[in-house]
C-alpha positions in Angstrom: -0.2 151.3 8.9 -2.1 150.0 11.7 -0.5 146.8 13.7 -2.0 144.3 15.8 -0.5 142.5 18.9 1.3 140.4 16.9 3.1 143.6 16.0 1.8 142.8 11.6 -0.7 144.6 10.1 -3.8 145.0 11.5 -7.1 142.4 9.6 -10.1 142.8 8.8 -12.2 141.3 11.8 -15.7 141.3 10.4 -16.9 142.6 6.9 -20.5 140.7 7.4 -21.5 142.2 9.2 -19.3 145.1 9.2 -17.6 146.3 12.5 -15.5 148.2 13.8 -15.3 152.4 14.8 -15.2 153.4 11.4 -17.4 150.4 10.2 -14.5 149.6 8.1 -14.5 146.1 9.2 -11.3 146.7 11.3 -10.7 146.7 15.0 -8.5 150.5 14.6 -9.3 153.6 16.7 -8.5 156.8 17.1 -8.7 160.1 19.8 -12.8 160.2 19.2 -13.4 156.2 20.3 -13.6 156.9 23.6 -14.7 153.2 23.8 -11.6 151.5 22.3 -13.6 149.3 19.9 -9.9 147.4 19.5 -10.8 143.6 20.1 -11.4 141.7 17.5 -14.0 139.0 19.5 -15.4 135.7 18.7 -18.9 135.7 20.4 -20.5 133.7 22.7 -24.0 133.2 23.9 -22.3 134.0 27.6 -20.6 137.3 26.2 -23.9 138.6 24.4 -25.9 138.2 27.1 -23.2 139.6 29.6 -23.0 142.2 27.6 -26.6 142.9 27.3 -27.4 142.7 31.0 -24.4 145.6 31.4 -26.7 147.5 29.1 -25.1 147.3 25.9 -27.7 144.6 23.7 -25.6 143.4 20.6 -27.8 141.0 20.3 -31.4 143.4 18.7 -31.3 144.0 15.1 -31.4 148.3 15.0 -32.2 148.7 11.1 -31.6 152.5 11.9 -28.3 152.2 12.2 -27.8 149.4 9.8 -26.9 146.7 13.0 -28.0 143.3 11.7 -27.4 142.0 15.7 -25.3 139.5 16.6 -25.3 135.6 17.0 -22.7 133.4 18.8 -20.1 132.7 16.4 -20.1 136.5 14.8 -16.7 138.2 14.9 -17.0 142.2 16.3 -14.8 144.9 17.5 -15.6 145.5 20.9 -14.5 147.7 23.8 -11.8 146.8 25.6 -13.3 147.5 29.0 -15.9 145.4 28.5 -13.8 142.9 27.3 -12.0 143.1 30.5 -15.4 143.1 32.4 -16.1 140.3 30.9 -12.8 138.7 31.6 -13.0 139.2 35.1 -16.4 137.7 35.0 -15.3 134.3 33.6 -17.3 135.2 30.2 -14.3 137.0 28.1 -15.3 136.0 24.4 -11.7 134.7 22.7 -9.6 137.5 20.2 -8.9 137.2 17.2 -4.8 138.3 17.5 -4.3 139.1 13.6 -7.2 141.6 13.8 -7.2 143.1 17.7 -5.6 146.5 17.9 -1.8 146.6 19.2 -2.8 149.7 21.4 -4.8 147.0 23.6 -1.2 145.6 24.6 -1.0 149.1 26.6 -4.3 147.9 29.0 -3.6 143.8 29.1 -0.2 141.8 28.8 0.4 139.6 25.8 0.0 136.7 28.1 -3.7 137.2 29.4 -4.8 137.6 25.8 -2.7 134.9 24.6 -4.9 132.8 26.9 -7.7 133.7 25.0 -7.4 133.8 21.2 -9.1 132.1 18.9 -7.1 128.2 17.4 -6.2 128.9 14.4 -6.9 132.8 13.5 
């Protein structure tokens, strides 16, 4: 069973639309995501367009590979080095804790992410 950092099992973070490595709508990995897809993210007009400027556009529908695009608001799995990118950049979208992978805990103390979760989730 895959934990999160609250050391439980690991939620869903988005089902619509699906995220994730697998596109199982969970934040998990494994030896082939060489990206760490592991945080569960709220998203943010400053974090999409962040992220698009570094080269990665979340934000374009590709109906090739069944990626609607996201809006502010949308919960995804993203990379964990961009996460931290964007962290040091003042733009770090908040985590979900329930649904980010424990194996981020190994890059980023509890307390930095602590100071970014979502109320409530």
């Amino acid at each position: 069973m895959e934990k999160n950092i609250l050391g439980t099992a690991l939620e869903d973070c988005s089902l619509d639309p699906k995220t994730g490595f697998f596109r199982n709508g969970r934040c998990d990995t494994c030896a082939e995501d060489i990206g760490l897809h592991t945080v569960c993210a709220e998203m943010t007009e400053e974090f999409l367009q962040f992220s698009k400027d570094k080269g990665n556009d979340l934000i374009t529908p590709r109906d090739e590979a069944d990626f609607p695009g996201l809006k502010a608001g949308d919960r995804w799995c993203i990379c964990l080095g961009r996460w931290a990118e964007a962290l040091e950049a003042g733009v770090a979208p908040n985590l979900c804790p329930r649904a980010t992978h424990e194996s981020v805990l190994e890059h980023v103390p509890i307390e930095v992410l602590e100071k970014h979760t979502i109320k409530d989730a």
